[in-house]
Biotite code that builds the C-alpha atoms (Angstrom):
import biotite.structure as struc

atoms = struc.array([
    struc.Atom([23.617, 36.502, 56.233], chain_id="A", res_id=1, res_name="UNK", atom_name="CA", element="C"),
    struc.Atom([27.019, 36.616, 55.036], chain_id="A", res_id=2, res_name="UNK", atom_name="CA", element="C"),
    struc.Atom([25.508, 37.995, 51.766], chain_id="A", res_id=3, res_name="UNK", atom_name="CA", element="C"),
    struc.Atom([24.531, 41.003, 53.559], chain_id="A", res_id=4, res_name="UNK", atom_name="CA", element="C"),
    struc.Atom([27.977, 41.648, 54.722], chain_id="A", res_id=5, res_name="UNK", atom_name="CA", element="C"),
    struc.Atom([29.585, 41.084, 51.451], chain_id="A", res_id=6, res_name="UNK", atom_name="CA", element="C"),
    struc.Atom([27.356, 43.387, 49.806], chain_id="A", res_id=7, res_name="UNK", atom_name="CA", element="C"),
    struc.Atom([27.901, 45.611, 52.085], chain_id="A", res_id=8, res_name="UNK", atom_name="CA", element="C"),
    struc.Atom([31.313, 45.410, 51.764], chain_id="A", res_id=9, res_name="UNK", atom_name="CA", element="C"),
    struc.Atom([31.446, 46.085, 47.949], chain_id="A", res_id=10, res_name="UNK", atom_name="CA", element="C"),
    struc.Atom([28.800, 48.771, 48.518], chain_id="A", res_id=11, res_name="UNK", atom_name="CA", element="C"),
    struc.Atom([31.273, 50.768, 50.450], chain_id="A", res_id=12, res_name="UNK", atom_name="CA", element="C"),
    struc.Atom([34.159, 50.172, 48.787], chain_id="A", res_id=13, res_name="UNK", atom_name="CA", element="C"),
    struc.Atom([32.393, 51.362, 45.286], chain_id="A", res_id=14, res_name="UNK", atom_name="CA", element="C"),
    struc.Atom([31.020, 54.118, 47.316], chain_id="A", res_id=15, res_name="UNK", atom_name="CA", element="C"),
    struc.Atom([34.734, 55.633, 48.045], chain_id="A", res_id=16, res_name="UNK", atom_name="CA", element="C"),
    struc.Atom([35.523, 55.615, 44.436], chain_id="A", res_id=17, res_name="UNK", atom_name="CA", element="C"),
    struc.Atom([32.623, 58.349, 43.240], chain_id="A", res_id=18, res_name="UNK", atom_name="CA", element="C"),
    struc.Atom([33.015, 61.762, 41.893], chain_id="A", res_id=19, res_name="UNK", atom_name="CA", element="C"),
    struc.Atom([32.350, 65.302, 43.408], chain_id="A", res_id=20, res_name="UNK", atom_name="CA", element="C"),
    struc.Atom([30.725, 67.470, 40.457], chain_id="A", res_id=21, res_name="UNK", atom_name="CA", element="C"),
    struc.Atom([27.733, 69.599, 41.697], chain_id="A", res_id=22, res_name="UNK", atom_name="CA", element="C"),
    struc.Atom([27.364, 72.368, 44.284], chain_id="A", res_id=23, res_name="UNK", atom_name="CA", element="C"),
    struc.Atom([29.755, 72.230, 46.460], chain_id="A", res_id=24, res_name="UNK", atom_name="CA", element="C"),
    struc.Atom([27.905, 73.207, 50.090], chain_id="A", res_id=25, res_name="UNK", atom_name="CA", element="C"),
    struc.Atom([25.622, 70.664, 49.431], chain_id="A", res_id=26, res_name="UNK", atom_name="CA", element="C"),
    struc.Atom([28.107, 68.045, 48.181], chain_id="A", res_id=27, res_name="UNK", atom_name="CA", element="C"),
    struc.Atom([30.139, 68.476, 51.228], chain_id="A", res_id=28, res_name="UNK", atom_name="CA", element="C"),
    struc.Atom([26.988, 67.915, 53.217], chain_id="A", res_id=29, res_name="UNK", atom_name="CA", element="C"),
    struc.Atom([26.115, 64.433, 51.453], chain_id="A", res_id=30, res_name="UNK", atom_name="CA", element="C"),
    struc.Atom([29.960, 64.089, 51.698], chain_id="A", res_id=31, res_name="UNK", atom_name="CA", element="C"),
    struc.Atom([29.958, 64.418, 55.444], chain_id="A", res_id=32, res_name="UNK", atom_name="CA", element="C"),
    struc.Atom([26.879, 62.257, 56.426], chain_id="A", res_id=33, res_name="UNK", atom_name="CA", element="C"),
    struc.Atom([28.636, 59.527, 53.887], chain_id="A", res_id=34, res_name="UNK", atom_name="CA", element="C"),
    struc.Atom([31.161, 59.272, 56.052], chain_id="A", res_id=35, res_name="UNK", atom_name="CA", element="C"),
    struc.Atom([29.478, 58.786, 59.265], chain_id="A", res_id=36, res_name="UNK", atom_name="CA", element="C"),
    struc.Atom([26.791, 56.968, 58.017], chain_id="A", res_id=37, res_name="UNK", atom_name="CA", element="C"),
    struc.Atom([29.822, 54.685, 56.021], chain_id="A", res_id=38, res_name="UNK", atom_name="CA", element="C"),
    struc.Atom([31.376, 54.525, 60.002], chain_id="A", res_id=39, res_name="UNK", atom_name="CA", element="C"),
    struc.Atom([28.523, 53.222, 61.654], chain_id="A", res_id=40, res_name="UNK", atom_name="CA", element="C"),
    struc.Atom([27.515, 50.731, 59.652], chain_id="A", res_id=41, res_name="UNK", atom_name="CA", element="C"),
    struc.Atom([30.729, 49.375, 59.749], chain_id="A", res_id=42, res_name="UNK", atom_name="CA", element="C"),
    struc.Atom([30.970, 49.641, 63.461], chain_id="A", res_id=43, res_name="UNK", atom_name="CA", element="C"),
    struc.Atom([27.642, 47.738, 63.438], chain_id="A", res_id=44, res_name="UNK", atom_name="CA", element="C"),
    struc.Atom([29.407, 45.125, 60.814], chain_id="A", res_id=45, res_name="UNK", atom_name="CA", element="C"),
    struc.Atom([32.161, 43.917, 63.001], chain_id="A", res_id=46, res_name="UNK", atom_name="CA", element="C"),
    struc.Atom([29.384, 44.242, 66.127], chain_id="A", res_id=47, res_name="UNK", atom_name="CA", element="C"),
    struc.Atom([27.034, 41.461, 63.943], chain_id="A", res_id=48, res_name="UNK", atom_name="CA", element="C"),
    struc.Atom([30.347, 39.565, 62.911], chain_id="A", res_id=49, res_name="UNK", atom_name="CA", element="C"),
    struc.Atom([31.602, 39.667, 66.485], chain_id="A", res_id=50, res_name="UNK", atom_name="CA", element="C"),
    struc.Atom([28.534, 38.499, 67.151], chain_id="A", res_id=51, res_name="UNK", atom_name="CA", element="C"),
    struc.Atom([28.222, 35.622, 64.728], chain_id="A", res_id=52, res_name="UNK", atom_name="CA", element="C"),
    struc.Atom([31.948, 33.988, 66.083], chain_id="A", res_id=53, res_name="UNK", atom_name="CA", element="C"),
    struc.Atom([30.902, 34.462, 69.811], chain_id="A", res_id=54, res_name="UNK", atom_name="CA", element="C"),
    struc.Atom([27.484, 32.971, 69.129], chain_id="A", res_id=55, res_name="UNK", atom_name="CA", element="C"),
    struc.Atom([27.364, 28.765, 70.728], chain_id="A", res_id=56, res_name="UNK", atom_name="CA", element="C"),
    struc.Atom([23.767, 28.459, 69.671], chain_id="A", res_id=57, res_name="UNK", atom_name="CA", element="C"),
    struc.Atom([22.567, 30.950, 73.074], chain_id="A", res_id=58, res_name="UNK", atom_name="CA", element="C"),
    struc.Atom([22.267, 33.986, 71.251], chain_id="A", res_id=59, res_name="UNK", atom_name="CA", element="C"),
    struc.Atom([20.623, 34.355, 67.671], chain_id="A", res_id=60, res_name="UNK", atom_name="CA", element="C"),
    struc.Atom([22.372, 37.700, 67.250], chain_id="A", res_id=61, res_name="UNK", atom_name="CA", element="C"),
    struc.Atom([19.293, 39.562, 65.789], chain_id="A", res_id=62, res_name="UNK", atom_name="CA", element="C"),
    struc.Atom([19.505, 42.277, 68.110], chain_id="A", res_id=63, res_name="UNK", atom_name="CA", element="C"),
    struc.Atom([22.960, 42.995, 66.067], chain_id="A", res_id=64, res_name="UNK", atom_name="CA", element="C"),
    struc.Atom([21.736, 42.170, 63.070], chain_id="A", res_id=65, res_name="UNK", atom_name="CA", element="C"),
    struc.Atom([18.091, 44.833, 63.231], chain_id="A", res_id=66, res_name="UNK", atom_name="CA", element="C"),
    struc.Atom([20.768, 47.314, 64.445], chain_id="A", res_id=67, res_name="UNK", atom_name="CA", element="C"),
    struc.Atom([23.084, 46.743, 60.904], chain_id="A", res_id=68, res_name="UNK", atom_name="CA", element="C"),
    struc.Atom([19.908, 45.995, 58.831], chain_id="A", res_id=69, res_name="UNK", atom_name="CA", element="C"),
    struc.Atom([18.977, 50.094, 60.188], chain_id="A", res_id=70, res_name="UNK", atom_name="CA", element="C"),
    struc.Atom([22.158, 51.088, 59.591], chain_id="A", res_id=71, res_name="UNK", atom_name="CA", element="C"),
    struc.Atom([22.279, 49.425, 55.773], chain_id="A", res_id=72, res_name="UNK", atom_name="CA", element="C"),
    struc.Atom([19.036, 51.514, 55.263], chain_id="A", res_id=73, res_name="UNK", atom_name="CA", element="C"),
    struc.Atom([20.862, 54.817, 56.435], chain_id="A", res_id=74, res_name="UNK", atom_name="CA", element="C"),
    struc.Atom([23.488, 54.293, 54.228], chain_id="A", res_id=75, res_name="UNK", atom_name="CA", element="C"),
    struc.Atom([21.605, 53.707, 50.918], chain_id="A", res_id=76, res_name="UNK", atom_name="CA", element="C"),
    struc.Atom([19.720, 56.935, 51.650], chain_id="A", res_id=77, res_name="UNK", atom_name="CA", element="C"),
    struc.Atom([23.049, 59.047, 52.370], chain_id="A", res_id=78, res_name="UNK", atom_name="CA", element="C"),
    struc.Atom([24.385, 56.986, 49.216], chain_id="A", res_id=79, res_name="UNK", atom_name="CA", element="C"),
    struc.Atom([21.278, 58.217, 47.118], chain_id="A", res_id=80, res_name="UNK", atom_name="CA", element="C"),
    struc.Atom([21.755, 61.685, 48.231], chain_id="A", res_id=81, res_name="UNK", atom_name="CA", element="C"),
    struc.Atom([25.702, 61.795, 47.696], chain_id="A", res_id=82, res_name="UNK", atom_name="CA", element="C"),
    struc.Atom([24.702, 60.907, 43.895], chain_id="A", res_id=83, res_name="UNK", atom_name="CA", element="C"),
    struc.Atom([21.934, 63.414, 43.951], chain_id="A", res_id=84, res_name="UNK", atom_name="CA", element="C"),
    struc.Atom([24.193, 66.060, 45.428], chain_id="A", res_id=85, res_name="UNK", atom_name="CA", element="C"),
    struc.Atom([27.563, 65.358, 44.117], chain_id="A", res_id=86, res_name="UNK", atom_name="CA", element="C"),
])
C-alpha cells in the first residue's frame, strides 16, 4: 500500500513539471481538471494515510483506500488528456 502512495507521489510531482504547447482553450481545459483532479486525490491521500495511523486493527481502511484507488484512476485519465491536449 505504501507503493501506491509513493507512486502517487512522484506521479504528481512529474506531472507539475510538463509543458503547455498545443491549443490553448483546450490546454487550459486539461490544465484546469489537472488541478482538481491533482487536489482530490491528494485530499483522498492524507484521508487513506490518516487512516492507516488511526487504524488499531478495527478498521481495514478500504473504504479510504476504493475512494483513492477512484481518484488514482481520475487522475491518469486527466493526466492522459493534459498530454493529449497540451
Amino acid at each position: 500500500m505504501l507503493k501506491v502512495i509513493g507512486a502517487m507521489v512522484i506521479v504528481v510531482a512529474l506531472s507539475a513539471s510538463m509543458p503547455a504547447t498545443a491549443d490553448q482553450e483546450a490546454c487550459r481545459g486539461a490544465v484546469f481538471t489537472l488541478k482538481s483532479v491533482k487536489n482530490t486525490a491528494g485530499d483522498y491521500l492524507r484521508r487513506y494515510a490518516s487512516c492507516l495511523s488511526r487504524s488499531d486493527g478495527r478498521n481495514d481502511c478500504s473504504s479510504e483506500f476504493s475512494r483513492l484507488r477512484s481518484a488514482q484512476e481520475d487522475f491518469e485519465s486527466a493526466v492522459s488528456d493534459y498530454q493529449r491536449e497540451c
